[in-house]
C-alpha positions in Angstrom: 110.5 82.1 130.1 108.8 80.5 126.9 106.0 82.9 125.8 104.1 79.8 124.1 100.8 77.8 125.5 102.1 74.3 124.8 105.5 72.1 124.1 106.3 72.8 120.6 109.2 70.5 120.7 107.6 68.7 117.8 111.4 67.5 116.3 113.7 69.0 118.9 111.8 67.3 122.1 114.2 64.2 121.6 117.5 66.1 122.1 116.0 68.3 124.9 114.5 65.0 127.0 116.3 62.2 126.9 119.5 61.2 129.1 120.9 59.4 126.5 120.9 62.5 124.4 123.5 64.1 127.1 126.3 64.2 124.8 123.9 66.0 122.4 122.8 68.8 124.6 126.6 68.9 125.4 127.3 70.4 121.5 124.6 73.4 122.0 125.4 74.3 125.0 128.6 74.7 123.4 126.7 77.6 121.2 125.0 79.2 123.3 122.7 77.4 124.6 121.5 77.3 128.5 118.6 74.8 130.8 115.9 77.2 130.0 116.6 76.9 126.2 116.0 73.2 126.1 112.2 73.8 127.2 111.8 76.1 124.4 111.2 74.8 120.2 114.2 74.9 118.3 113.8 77.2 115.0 116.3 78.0 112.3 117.0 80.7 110.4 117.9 80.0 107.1 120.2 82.6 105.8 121.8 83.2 102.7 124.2 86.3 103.1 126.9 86.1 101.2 129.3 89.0 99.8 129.6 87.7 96.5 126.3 89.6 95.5 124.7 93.0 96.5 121.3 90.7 96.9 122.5 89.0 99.7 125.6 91.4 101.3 123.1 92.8 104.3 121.3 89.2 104.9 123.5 88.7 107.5 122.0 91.6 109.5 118.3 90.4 108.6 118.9 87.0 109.9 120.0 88.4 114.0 116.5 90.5 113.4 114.7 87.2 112.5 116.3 85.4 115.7 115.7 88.2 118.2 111.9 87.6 116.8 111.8 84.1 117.4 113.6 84.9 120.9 110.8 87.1 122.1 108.1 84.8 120.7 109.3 82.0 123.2 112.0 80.0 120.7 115.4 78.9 120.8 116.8 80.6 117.3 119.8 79.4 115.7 121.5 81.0 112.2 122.4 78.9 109.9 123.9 79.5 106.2 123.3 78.7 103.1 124.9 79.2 99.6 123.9 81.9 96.7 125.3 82.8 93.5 125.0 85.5 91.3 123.1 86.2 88.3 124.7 89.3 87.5 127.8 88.6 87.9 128.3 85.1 86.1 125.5 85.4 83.3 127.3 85.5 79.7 130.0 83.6 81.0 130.6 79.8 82.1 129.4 80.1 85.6 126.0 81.0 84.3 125.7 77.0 84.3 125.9 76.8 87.9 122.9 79.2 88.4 119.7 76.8 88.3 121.3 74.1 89.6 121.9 76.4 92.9 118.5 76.4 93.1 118.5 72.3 94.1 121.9 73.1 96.1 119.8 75.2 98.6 117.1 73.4 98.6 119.0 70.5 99.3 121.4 71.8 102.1 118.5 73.7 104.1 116.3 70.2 104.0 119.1 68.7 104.8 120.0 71.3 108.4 116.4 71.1 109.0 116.9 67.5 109.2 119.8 66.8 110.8 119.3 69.3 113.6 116.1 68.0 114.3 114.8 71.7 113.7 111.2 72.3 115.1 110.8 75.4 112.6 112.4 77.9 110.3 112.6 81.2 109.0 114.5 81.5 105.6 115.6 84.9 103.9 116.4 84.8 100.3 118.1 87.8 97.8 118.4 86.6 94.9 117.0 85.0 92.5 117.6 80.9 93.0 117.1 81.6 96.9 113.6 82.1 96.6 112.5 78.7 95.1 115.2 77.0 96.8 113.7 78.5 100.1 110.6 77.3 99.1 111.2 74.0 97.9 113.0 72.8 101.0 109.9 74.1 102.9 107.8 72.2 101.2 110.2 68.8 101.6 111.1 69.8 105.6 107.4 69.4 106.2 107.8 71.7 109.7 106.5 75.1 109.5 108.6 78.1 108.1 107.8 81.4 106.6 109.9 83.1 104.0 111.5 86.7 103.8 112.5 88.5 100.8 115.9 90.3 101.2 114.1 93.5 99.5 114.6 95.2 96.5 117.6 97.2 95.6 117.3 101.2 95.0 117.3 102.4 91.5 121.2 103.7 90.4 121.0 107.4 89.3 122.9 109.0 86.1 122.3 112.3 84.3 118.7 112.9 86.4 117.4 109.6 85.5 116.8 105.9 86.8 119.1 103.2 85.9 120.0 99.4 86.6 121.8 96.5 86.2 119.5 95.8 82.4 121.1 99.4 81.7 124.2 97.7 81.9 123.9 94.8 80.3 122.3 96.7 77.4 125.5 99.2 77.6 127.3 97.0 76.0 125.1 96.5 72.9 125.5 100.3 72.5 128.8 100.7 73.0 129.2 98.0 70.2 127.1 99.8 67.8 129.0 102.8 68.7 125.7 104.7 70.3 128.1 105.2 73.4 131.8 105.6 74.5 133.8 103.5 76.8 133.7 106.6 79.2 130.1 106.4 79.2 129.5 103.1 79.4 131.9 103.1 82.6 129.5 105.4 84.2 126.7 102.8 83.8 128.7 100.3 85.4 129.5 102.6 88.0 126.1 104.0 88.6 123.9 100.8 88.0 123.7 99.3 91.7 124.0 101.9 94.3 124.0 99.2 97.5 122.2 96.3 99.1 119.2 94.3 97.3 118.1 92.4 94.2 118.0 94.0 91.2 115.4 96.2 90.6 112.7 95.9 88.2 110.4 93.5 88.2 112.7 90.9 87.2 112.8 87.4 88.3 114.0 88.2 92.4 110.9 90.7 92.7 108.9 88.0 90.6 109.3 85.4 92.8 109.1 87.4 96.1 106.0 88.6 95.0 104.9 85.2 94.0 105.6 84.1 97.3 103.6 86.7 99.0 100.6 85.3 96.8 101.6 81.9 97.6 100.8 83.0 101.1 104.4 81.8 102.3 105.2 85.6 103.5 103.8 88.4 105.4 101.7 90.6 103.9 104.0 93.6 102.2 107.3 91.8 102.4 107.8 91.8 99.1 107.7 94.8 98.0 109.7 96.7 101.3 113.3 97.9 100.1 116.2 95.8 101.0 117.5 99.1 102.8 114.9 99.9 104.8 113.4 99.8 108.6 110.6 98.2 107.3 112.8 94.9 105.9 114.4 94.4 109.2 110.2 94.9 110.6 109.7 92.2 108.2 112.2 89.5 109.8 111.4 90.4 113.2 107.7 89.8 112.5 108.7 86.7 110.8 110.7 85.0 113.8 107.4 85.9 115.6 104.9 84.5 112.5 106.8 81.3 113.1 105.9 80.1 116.3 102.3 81.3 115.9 102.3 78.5 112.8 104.1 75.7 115.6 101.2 76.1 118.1 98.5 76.3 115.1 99.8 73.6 113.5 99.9 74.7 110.9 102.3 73.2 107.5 103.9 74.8 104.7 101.5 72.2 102.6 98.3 73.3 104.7 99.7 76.7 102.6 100.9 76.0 99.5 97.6 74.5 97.9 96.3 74.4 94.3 94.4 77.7 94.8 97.4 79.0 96.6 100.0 78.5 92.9 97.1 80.2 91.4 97.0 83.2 93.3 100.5 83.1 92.8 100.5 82.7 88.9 97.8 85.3 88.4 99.7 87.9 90.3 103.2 86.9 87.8 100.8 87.7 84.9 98.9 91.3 86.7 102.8 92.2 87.5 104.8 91.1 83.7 107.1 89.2 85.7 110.0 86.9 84.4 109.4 83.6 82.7 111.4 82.1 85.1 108.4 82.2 87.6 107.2 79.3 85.2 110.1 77.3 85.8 110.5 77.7 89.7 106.7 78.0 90.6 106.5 74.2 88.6 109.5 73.5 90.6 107.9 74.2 94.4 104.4 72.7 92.9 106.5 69.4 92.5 108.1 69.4 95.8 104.6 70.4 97.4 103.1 67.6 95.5 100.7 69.7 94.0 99.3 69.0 90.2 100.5 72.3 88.6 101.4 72.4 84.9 102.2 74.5 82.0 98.4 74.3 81.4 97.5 76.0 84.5 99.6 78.7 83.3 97.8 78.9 80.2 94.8 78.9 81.7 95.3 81.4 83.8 97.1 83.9 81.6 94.0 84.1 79.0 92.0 85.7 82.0 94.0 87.7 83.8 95.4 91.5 82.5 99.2 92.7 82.6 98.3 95.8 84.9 101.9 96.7 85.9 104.1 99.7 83.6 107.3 97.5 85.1 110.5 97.4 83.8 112.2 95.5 81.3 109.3 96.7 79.2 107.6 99.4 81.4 108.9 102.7 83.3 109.1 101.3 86.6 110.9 99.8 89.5 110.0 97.8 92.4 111.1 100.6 94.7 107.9 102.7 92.9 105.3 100.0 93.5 106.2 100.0 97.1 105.7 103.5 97.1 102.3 103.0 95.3 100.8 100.7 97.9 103.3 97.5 97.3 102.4 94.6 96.6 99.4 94.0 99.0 97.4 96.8 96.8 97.7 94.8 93.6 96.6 91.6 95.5 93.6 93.9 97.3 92.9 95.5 93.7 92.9 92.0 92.1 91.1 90.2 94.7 88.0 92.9 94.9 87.6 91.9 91.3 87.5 88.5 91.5 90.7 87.3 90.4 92.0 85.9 93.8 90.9 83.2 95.9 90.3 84.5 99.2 90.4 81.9 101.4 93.6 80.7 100.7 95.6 80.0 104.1 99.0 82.3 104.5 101.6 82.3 107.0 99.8 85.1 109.1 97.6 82.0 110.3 94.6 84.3 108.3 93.8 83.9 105.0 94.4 86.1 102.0 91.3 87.7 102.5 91.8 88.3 106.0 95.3 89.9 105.3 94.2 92.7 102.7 91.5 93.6 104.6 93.9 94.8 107.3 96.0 96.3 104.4 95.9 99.5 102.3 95.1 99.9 98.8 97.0 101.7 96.2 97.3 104.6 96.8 95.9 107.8 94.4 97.5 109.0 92.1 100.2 106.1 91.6 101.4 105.8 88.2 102.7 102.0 88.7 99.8 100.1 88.0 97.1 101.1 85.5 93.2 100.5 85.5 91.9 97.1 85.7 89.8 98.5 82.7 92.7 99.9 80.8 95.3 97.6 80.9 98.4 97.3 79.9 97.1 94.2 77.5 94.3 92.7 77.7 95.6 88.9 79.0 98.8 88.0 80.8 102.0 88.7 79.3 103.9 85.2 79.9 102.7 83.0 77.3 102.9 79.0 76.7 103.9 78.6 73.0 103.7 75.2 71.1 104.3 73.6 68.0 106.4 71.4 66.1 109.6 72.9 67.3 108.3 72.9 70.6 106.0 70.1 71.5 105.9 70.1 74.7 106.0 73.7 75.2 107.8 76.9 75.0 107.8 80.4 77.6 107.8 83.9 76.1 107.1 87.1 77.2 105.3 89.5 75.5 104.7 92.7 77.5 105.9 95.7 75.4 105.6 93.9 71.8 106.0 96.2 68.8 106.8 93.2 66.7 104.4 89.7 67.9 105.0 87.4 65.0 108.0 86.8 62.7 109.1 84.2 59.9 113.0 84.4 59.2 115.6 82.3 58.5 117.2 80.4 61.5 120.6 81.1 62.1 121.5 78.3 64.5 124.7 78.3 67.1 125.0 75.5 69.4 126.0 77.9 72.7 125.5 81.4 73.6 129.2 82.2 72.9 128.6 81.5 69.3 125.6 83.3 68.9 127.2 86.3 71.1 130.1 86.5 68.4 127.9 86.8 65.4 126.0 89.3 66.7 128.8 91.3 67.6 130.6 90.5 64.0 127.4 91.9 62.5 126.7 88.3 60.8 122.8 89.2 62.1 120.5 91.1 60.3 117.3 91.9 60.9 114.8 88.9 59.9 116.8 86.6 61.2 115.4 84.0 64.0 118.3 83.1 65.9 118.8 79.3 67.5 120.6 78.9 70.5 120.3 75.2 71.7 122.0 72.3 73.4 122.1 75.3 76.5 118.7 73.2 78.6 118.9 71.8 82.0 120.6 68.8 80.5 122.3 70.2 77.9 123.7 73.3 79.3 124.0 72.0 81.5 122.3 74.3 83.6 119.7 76.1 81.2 121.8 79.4 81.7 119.9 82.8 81.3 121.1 84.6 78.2 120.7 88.1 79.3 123.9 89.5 78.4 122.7 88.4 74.5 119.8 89.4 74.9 120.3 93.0 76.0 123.2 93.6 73.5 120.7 92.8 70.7 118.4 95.6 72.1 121.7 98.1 72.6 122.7 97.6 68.8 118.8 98.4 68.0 117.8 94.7 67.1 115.2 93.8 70.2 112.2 94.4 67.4 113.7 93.2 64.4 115.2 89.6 65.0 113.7 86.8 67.0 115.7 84.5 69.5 114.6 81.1 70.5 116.7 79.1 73.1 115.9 75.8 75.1 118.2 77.6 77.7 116.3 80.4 80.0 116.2 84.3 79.9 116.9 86.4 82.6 113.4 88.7 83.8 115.5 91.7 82.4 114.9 90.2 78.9 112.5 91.9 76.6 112.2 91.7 72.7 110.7 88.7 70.6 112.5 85.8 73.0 111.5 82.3 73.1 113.0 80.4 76.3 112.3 76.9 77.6 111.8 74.8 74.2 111.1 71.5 75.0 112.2 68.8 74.9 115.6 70.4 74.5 118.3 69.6 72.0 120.2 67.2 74.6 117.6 64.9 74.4 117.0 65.0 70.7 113.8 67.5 71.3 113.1 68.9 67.4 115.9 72.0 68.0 118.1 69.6 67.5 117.5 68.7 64.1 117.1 72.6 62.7 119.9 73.8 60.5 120.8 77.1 59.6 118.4 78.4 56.8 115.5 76.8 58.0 112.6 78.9 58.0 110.8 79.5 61.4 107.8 81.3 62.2 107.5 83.0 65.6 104.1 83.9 66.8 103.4 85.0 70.1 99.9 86.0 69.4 98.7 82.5 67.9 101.7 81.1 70.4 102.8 79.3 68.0 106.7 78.2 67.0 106.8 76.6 63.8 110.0 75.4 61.7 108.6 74.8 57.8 110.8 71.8 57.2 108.8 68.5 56.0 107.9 65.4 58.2 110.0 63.3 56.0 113.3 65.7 56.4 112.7 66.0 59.8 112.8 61.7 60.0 115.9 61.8 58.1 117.7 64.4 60.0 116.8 62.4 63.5 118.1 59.0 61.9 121.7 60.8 61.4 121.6 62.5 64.8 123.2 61.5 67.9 123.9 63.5 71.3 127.1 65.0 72.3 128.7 63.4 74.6 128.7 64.9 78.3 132.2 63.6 80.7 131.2 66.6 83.4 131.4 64.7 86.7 130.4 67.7 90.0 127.6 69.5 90.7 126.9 70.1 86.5 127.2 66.2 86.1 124.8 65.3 88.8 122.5 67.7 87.4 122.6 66.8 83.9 121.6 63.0 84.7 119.0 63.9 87.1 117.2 67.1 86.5 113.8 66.8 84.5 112.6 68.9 81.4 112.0 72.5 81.5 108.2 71.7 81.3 108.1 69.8 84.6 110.3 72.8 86.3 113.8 71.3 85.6 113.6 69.2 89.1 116.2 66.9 90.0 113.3 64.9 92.1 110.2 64.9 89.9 107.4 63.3 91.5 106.5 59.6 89.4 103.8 57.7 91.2 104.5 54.2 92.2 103.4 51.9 89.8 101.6 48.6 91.3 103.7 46.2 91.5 102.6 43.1 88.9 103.6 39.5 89.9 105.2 37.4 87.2 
């Protein structure tokens, strides 16, 4: 018997009613589905399990949790899938070019369930670290309410007594070129790096966004921060299938949630935590489908005021699995809003607002290690910072938690793919002072804008993460630390000023003016541009698609950016 005060058939009600929808009815009851069911809202759950990533390998088990929650609360719950890919597993190599355009993928194909199906409400569970945003842009396009699950964070891997992951491994590599390690010990990295089920582990761009999310108000209170391999994560989906149809009688809309106020909750908690820069990229992203005004000036705004609090890995000591253990991520958002860095009465998916939520939650608990005083912070403003100038006009992303080094002017060393640039530094043809270039690797050029983790860590394994800078209009994964420069726009493909740099230039990095500057005269520059053309792209597919339709890094790299109508004129 429904459990639920009114019909709630706001979408499914046509299906369930009419006699012309006979031969409808005839396909669910095919999948279960019996008289009393049709009296009862029809909710999805959005799951992405899949077993070609540990982020995603024990989703399919969260998703029956997450119906038998919807079940009790009086719905009619039906699983659905979705794609993932993974990060880990294709960065440094071609697939890496399929990895943001995933994101639009799943978007696209839960919308597009939601819509056909004539779904009444949805839960959605997400591992790694294109589910999130995808999630979360389709909620915002599906326009019927929904509530978002993180899968949960992976445990840290163990070897010789001390904490290890998936970074570890990648930064392996650098050593074991450089000769600091053997092959036997760099197969016991591998080995020991991800010890089971859950995104990676520090606060990397998966934990970033989960916990962005939480801000958002899109998630239950604690969810993102509760261990992928935990009671407490299957709790979480249970609740959710519950949270669900609370949000269908109250009327209440994934817009009514994701507000202004709401992105800066979210982006204030990014900077307290050091998370990745791709937060920038996917929080611009659900701001766009949400049609909320959010830009790279918010971000900037934002960052100036609020301080990196978090001793996180890539630059800190820390794992997600330790913050839970501190008080999660509720505690920051309770420390953070008793200080006035939060807006309080922001609506969430508890049907309370964030104010309401933390009071009901714990704060961090004594003696934690994780996150440092308010008054003796990590640094003093947020650690993902907007960077402009005339190689980057219309903006740049860089994080700079953990900076020996904050400004450097070198020669650029330019490589038109990751491969390239991967090669040299392994051939030793970079030294320190150099600023190395990696462009035509942006959404359009890529295309793809793939992360370039793998180069990344094997500059700080071979002991050059302080002493060479390198600048990409492709992406860096949230493991990346060291003087890196991601997002450059406009990118090379669409004759942004990387295009016209040549090897020798000189380029000045400064991430405490935020400034990225290539000395090379107007005039030169004008001559270069007159001789430059793009390369030609023939890539048909998903990477053709994307390259003509997804927007600049600055506007979130959207294949729908939102462009008011114009009025139309009479001639």
């Amino acid at each position: 018997m429904s459990k639920v005060s009114k019909d709630l058939r706001i979408k499914s009600r046509q299906l369930s009613e009419d006699p012309k929808r006979a031969p409808n009815r005839a396909m669910l009851r095919a999948v279960g589905f019996q008289d009393e069911d049709f009296k009862k809202p029809m909710v999805g759950v959005a799951s992405t399990w899949s077993e070609v990533t540990p982020c995603n390998i024990h989703i399919d088990k969260l998703a029956i949790r997450a119906k038998e929650g919807i079940k009790e609360a009086g719905g009619a719950g039906l699983i659905f899938n979705t794609i993932t890919v993974s990060d880990g597993i294709s960065m440094g190599t071609g697939g890496m070019r399929f990895s943001l355009p995933s994101r639009d993928v799943i978007a696209d194909s839960i919308e597009t369930v939601v819509g056909a199906e004539n779904l009444d409400a949805y839960v959605a569970i997400g591992g790694c670290d294109k589910n999130m945003p995808g999630c979360l842009i389709a909620m915002a396009r599906s326009e019927v309410p929904s509530v978002f699950v993180y899968g949960g964070t992976i445990k840290p891997g163990k070897l010789d007594g001390k904490d290890i992951d998936i970074v570890s491994a990648f930064e392996g590599v650098g050593q074991y070129n450089k000769g600091d390690i053997d092959r036997e010990e760099l197969h016991k990295i591998e080995c020991s790096a991800c010890p089971g089920a859950g995104s990676c582990g520090g606060m990397y761009t998966a934990n970033t966004m989960a916990s962005a999310i939480e801000a958002l108000g899109m998630s239950l209170p604690g969810s993102s921060s509760n261990p992928a391999e935990s009671n407490l994560k299957l709790s979480d989906c249970y609740e959710a299938g519950e949270a669900v149809l609370r949000l269908l009688e109250a009327d209440i809309y994934p817009k009514d949630i994701m507000t202004k106020e709401a992105f800066e909750n979210a982006i204030t908690l990014v900077m307290a935590l050091g998370g990745s820069t791709n937060a920038v990229l996917h929080l611009l992203a659900i701001a766009n489908a949400a049609d909320v005004d959010l830009s790279l000036d918010d971000f900037e705004r934002i960052q100036k005021k609020v301080p990196h609090i978090a001793d996180l890995k890539p630059s800190g000591k820390y794992v997600m699995q330790d913050l839970h253990e501190a008080g999660g991520v509720p505690g920051v958002m309770k420390l953070l809003l008793e200080n006035g860095y939060l807006h309080g009465d922001c609506l969430t998916v508890t049907g309370k607002t964030i104010a309401e939520n933390l009071k009901e939650m714990d704060d961090l608990y004594e003696n934690q290690k994780v996150i440092v005083p308010l008054e003796k912070p990590l640094r003093a403003d947020g650690p993902l910072v907007v960077m402009k100038g005339n190689l980057a006009p219309d903006g740049a992303v860089a994080k700079v938690s953990g900076l020996k080094v904050t400004s450097l002017t070198g020669p650029a060393k330019v490589f038109d793919s990751e491969q390239e640039a991967t090669d040299a530094v392994l051939e030793g043809r970079v030294v320190p002072g150099d600023v190395i270039v990696i462009r035509y690797e942006g959404p359009k050029g890529g295309p793809g804008m793939p992360e370039m983790l793998s180069l990344s860590a094997i500059l700080v394994g071979k002991g050059l993460g302080e002493s060479v800078a390198l600048l990409t209009d492709g992406r860096f994964s949230g493991g990346t630390h060291g003087l890196v420069v991601g997002h450059i726009a406009p990118e090379a493909q669409t004759g942004g000023p990387i295009a016209l740099l040549k090897t020798g230039d000189l380029v000045t990095v400064d991430s405490g003016k935020r400034e990225l500057t290539m000395h090379v005269s107007e005039e030169e520059l004008q001559e270069r541009k007159s001789s430059w053309s793009a390369p030609v792209q023939t890539l048909r597919g998903v990477l053709g698609k994307y390259a003509r339709t997804v927007s600049c890094s600055s506007k979130g790299a959207v294949t729908d950016l939102f462009e008011p109508l114009k009025e139309h004129v009479k001639l």
